[in-house]
Each structure stands twice: as structure tokens, then as C-alpha cells.
DSSP file (Angstrom, degrees, kcal/mol; ACC not computed):
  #  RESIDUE AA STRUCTURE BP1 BP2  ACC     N-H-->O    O-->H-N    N-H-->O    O-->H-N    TCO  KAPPA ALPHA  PHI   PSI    X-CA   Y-CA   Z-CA
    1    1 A X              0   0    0      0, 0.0     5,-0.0     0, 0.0     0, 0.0   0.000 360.0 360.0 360.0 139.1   -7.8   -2.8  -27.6
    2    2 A X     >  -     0   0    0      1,-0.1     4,-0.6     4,-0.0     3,-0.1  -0.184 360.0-120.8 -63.4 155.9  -10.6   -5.0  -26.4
    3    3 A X  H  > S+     0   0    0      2,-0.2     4,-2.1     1,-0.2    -1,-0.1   0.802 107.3  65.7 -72.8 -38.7  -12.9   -4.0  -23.4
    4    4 A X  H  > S+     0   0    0      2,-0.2     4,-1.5     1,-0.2    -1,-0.2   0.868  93.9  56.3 -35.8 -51.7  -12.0   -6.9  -21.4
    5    5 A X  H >> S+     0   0    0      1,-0.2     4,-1.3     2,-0.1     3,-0.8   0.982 114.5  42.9 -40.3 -75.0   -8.4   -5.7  -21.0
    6    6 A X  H 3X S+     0   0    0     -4,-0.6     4,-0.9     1,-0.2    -2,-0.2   0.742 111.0  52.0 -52.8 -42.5   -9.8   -2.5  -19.5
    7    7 A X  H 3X S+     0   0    0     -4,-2.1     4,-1.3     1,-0.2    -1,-0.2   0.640  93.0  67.3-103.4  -2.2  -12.6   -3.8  -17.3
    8    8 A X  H <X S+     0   0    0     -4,-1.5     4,-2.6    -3,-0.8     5,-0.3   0.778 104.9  43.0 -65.0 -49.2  -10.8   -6.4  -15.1
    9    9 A X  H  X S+     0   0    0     -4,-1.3     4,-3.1     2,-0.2    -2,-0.2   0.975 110.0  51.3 -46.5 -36.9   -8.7   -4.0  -13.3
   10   10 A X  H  X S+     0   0    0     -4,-0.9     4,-4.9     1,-0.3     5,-0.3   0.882 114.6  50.0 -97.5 -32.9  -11.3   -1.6  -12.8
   11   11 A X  H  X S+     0   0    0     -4,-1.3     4,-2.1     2,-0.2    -1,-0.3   0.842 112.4  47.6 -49.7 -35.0  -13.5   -5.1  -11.3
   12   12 A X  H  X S+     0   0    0     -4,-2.6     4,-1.7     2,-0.2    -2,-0.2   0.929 111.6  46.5 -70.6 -46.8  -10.8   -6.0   -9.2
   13   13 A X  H  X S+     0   0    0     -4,-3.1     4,-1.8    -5,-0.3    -2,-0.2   0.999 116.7  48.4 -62.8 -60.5  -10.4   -2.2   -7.8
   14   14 A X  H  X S+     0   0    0     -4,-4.9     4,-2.4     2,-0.2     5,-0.5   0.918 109.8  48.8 -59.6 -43.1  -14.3   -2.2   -7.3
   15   15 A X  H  X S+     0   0    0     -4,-2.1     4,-2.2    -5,-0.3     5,-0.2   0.915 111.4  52.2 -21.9 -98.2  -14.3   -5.6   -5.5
   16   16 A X  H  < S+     0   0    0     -4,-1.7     4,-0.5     2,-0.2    -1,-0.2   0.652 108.3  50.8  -5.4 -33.2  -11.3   -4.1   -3.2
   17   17 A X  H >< S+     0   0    0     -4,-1.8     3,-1.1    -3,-0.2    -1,-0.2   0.847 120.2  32.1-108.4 -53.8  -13.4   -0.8   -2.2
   18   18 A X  H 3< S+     0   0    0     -4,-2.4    -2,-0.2     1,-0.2    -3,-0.1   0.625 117.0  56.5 -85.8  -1.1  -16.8   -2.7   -1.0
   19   19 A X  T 3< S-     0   0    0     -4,-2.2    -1,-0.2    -5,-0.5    -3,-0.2   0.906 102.1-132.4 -79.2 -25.9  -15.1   -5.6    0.2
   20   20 A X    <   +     0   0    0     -3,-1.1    31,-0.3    -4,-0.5    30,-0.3   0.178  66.2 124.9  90.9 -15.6  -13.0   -3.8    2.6
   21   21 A X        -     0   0    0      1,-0.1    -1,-0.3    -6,-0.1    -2,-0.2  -0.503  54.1-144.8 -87.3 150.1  -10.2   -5.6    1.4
   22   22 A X        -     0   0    0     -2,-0.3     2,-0.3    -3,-0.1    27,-0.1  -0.288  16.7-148.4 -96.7-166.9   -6.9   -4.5   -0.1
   23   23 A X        -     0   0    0     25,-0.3    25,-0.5    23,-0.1    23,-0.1  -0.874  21.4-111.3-166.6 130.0   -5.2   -6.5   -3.0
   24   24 A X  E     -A   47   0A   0     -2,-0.3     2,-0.4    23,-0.2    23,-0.2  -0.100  38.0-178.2 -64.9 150.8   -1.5   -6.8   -3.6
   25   25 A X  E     -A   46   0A   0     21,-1.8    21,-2.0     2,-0.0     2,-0.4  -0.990  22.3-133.0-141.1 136.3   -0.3   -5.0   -6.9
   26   26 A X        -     0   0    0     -2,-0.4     2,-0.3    19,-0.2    19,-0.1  -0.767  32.8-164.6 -88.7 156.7    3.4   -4.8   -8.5
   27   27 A X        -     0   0    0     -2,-0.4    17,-0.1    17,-0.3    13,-0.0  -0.809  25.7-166.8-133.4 171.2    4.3   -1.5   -9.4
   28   28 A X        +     0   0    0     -2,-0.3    14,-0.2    15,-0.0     2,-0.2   0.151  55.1  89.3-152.4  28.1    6.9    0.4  -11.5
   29   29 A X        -     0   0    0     12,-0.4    12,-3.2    10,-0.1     2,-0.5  -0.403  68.6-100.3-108.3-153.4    6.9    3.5  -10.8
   30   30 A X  E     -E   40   0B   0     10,-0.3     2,-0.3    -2,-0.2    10,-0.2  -0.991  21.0-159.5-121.4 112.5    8.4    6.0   -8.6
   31   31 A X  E     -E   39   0B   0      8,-2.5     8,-3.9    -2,-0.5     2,-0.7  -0.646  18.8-136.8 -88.3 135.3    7.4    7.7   -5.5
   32   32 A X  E     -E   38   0B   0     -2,-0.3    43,-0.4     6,-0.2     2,-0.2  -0.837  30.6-165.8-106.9 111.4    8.6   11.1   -3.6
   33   33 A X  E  >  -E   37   0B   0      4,-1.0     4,-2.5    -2,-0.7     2,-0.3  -0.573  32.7-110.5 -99.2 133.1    8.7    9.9    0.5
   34   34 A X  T  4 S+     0   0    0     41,-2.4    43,-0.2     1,-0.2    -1,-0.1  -0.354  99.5  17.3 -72.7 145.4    8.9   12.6    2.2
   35   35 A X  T  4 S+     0   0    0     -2,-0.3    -1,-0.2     1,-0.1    41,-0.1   0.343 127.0  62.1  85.1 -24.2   12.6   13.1    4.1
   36   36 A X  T  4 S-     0   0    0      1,-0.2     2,-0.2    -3,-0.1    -2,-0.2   0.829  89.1-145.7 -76.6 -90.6   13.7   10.6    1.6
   37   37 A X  E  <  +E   33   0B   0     -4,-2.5    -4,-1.0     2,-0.1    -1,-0.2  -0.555  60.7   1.1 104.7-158.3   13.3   11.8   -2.1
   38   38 A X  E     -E   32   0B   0     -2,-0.2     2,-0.4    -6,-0.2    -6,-0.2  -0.134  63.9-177.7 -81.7 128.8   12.5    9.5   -5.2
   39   39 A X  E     -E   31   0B   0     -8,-3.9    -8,-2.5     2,-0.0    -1,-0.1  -0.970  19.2-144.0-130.5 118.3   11.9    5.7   -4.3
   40   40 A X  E     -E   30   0B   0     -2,-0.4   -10,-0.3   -10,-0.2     2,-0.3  -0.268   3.6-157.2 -76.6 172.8   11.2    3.3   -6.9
   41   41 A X        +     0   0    0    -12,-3.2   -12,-0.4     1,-0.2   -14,-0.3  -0.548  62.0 113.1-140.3  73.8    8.5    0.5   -5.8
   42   42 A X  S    S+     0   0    0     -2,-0.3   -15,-0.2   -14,-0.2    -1,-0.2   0.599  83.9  41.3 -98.4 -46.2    9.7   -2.0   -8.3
   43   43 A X  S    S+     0   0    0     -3,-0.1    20,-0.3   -17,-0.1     2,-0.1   0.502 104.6  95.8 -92.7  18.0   10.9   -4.1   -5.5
   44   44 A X        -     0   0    0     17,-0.1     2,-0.4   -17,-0.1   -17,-0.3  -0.259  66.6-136.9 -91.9 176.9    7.8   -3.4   -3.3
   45   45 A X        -     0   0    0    -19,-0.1    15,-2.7    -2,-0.1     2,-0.4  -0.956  29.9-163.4-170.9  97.6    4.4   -5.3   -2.6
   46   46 A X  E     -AB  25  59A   0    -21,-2.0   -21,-1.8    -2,-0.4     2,-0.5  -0.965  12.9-167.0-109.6 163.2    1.9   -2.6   -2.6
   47   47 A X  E     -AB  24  58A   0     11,-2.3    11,-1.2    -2,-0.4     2,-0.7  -0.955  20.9-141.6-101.9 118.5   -2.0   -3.1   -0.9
   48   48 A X        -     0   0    0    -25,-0.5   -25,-0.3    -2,-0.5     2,-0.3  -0.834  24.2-143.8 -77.0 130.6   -4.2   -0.3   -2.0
   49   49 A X        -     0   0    0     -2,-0.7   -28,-0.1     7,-0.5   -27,-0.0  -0.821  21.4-179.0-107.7 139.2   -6.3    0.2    1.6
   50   50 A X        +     0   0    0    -30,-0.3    -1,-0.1    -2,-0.3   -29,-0.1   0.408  68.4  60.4-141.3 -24.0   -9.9    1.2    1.2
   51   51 A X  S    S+     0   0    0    -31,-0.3     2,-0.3     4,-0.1    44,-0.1   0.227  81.4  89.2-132.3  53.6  -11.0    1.5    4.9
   52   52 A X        -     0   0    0      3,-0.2    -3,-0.1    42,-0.1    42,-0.1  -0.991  54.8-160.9-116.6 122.0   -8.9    4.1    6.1
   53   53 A X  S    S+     0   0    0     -2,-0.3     3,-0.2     1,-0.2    19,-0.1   0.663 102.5  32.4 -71.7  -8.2   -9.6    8.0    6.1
   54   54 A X  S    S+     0   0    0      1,-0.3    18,-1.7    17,-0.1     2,-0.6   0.962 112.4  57.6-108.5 -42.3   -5.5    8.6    6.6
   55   55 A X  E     + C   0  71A   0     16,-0.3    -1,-0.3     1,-0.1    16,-0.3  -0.940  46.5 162.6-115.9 102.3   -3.6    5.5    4.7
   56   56 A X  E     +     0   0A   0     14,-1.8    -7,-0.5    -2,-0.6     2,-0.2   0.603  68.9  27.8 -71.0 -17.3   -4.1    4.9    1.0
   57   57 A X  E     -     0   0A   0     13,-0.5    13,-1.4    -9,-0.2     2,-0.4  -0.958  55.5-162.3-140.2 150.6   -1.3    2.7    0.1
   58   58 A X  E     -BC  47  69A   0    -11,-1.2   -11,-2.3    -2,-0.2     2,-0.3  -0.979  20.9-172.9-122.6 123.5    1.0    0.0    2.3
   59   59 A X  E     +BC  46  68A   0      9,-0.8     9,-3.9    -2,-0.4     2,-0.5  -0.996   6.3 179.0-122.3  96.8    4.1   -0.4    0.1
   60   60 A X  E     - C   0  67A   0    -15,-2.7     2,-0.9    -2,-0.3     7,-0.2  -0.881  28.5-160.6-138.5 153.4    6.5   -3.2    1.5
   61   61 A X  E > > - C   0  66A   0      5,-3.5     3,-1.9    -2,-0.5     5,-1.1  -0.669  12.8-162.3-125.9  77.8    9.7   -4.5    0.2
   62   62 A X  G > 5S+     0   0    0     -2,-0.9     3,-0.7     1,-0.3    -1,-0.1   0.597  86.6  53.5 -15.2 -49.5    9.9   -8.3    2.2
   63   63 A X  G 3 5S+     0   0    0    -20,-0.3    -1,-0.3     1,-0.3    -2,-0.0   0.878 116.6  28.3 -64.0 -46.1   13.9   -8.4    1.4
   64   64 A X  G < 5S-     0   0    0     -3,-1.9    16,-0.3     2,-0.1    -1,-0.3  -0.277 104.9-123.9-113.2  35.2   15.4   -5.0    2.9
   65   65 A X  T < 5 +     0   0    0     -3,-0.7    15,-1.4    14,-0.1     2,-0.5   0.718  62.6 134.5  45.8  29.0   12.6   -4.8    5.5
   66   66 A X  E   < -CD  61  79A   0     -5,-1.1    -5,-3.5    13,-0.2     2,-0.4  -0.859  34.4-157.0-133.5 146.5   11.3   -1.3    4.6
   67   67 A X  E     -CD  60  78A   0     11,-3.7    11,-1.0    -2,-0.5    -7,-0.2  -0.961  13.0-149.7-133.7 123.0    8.2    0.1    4.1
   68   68 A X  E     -CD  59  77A   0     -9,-3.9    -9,-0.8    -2,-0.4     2,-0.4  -0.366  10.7-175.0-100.5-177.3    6.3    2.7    2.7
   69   69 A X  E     -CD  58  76A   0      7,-0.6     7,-3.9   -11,-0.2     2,-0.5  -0.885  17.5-147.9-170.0 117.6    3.1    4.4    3.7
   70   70 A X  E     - D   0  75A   0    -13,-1.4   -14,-1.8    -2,-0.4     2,-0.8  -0.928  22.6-170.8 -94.3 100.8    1.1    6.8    1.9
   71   71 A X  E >  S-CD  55  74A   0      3,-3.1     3,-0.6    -2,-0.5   -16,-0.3  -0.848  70.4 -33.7 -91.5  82.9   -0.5    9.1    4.6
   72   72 A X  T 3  S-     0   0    0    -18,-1.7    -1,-0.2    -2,-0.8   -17,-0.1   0.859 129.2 -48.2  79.1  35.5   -3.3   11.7    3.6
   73   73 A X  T 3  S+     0   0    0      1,-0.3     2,-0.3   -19,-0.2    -1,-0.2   0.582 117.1 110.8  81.2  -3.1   -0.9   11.8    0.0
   74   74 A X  E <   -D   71   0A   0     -3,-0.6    -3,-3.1   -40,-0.0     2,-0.5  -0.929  64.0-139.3-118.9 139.1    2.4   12.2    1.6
   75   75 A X  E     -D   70   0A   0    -43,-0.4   -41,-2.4    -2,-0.3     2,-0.4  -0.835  23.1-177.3-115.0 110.2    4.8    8.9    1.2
   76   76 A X  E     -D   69   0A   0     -7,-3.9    -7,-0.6    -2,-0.5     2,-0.5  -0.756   9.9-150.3-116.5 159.2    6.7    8.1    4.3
   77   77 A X  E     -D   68   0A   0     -2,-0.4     2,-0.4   -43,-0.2    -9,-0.2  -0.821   9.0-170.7-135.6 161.5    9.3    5.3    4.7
   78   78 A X  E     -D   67   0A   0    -11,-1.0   -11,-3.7    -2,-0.5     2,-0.3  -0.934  11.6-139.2-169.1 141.1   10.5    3.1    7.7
   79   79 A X  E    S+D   66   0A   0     -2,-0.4   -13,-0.2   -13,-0.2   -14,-0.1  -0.801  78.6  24.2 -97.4 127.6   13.7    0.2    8.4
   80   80 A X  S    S+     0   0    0    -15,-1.4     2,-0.2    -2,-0.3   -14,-0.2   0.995  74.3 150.0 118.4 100.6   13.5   -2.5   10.0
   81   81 A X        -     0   0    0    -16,-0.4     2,-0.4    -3,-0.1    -1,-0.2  -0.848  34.8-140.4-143.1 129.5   10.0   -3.5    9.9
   82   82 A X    >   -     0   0    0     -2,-0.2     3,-2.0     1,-0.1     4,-0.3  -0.548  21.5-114.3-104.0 135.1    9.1   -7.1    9.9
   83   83 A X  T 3> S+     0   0    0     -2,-0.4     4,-1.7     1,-0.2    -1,-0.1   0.674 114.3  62.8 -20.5 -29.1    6.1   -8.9    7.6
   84   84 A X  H 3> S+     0   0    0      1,-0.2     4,-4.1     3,-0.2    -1,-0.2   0.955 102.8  40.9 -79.1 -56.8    4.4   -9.5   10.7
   85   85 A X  H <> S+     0   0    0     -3,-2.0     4,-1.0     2,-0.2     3,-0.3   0.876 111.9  54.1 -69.0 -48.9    3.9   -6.1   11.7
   86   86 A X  H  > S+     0   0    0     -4,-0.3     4,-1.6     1,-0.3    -2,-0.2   0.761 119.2  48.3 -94.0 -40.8    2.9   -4.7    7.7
   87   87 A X  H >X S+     0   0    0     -4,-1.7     4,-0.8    -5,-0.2     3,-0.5   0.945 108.6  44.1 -25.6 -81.7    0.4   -7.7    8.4
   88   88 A X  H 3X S+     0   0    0     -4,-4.1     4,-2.4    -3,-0.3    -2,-0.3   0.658 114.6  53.3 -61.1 -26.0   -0.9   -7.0   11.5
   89   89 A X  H 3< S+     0   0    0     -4,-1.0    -1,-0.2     1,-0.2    -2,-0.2   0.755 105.5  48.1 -84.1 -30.3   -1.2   -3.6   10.6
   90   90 A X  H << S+     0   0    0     -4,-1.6    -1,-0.2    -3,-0.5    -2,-0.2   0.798 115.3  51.2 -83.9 -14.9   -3.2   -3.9    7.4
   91   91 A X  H  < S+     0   0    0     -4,-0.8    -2,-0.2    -5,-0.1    -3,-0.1   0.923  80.2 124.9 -68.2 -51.0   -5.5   -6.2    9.3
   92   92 A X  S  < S-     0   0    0     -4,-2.4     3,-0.2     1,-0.1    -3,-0.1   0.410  73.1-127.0 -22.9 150.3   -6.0   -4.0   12.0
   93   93 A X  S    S+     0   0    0      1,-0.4     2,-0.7     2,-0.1    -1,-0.1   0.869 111.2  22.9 -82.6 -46.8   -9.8   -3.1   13.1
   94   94 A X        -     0   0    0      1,-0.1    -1,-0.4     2,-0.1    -2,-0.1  -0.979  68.2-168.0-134.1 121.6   -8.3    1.1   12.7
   95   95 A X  S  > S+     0   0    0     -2,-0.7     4,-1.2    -3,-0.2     5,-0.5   0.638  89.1  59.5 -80.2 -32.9   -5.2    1.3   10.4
   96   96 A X  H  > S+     0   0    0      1,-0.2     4,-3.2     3,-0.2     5,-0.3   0.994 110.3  46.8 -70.7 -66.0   -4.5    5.1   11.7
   97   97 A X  H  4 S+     0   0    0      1,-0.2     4,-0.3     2,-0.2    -1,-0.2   0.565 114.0  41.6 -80.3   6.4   -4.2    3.6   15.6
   98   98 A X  H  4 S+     0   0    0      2,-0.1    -1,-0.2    -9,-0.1    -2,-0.2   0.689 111.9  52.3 -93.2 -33.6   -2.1    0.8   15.1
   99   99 A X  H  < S+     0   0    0     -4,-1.2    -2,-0.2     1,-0.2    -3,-0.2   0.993 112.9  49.6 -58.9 -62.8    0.1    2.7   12.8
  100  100 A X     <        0   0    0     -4,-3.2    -1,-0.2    -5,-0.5    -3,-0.2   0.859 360.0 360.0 -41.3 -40.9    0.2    5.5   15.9
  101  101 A X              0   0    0     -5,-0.3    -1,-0.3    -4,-0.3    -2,-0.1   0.509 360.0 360.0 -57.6 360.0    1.0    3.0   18.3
């Protein structure tokens, strides 16, 4: 396989940790949310988040309103949450206090 293949992701990811900025990714795998059990995030949006000590991934699925949230490694889910708020919240100056709010 060519090196190219390999070294655009890994540009995009390094971009994404000194920019401060997340970057939307499809996914295919499967997560275990706590309280929950296994959730695939094929039909999810995720943003990897790079300047937050607490949230590492925002997982949000635009159709059914739902969301996931990777907290310190643990995968947590919430209904009825609207694009506006998964927005405002990855924008937020502190992801940990808006999410707590």
C-alpha cells in the first residue's frame, strides 16, 4: 500500500489536535454506552474533541435526535437533543461546563 493512503489521516488528526478543532468522521463500528449496551455509530456524525480534559468524542445521529458522548472513556447517550445544542456545545469556550449545565 502506498504511504500516501496512510499519511493523510494521520495529517488530518494532527491538524485537528493543534488547531483546536474537531473534524467530522463516519464510523462503523460499535460502542458500549454505559446504561445502554452496544450502539452502533453507523448512523452517527462523530467530532473527535481535542480541547477537552473530560470529552473525547461527540457522536450525533441528526435523524433520531440522540447523542453520544465519550466522557473520561465511558460512552453515554441522550434523547431528544437538537443540532443546535451538539453545536453549541462543541463550540463552547469549556466543553465539561456546558455539558454540566
Amino acid at each position: 500500500m502506498h504511504k500516501s493512503k496512510f499519511l493523510f489521516p494521520m495529517l488530518v488528526a494532527f491538524l485537528a489536535m493543534f488547531s483546536g478543532e474537531s473534524y467530522a468522521q463516519s464510523n462503523t463500528g460499535t460502542v458500549d454506552v454505559k446504561y445502554r449496551g452496544p450502539v452502533s455509530l453507523a448512523p452517527f456524525s462523530c467530532e473527535a474533541v481535542t480541547k477537552s480534559s473530560a470529552i473525547q468524542k461527540v457522536c450525533y445521529d441528526q435523524e433520531n435526535s440522540y447523542m453520544l458522548i465519550n466522557l473520561n472513556g465511558n460512552w453515554y447517550h441522550h434523547c431528544s437533543i437538537d443540532q443546535k445544542t451538539v453545536s453549541n456545545l462543541l463550540k463552547s469556550e469549556s466543553l465539561g461546563q456546558y455539558y454540566n449545565s
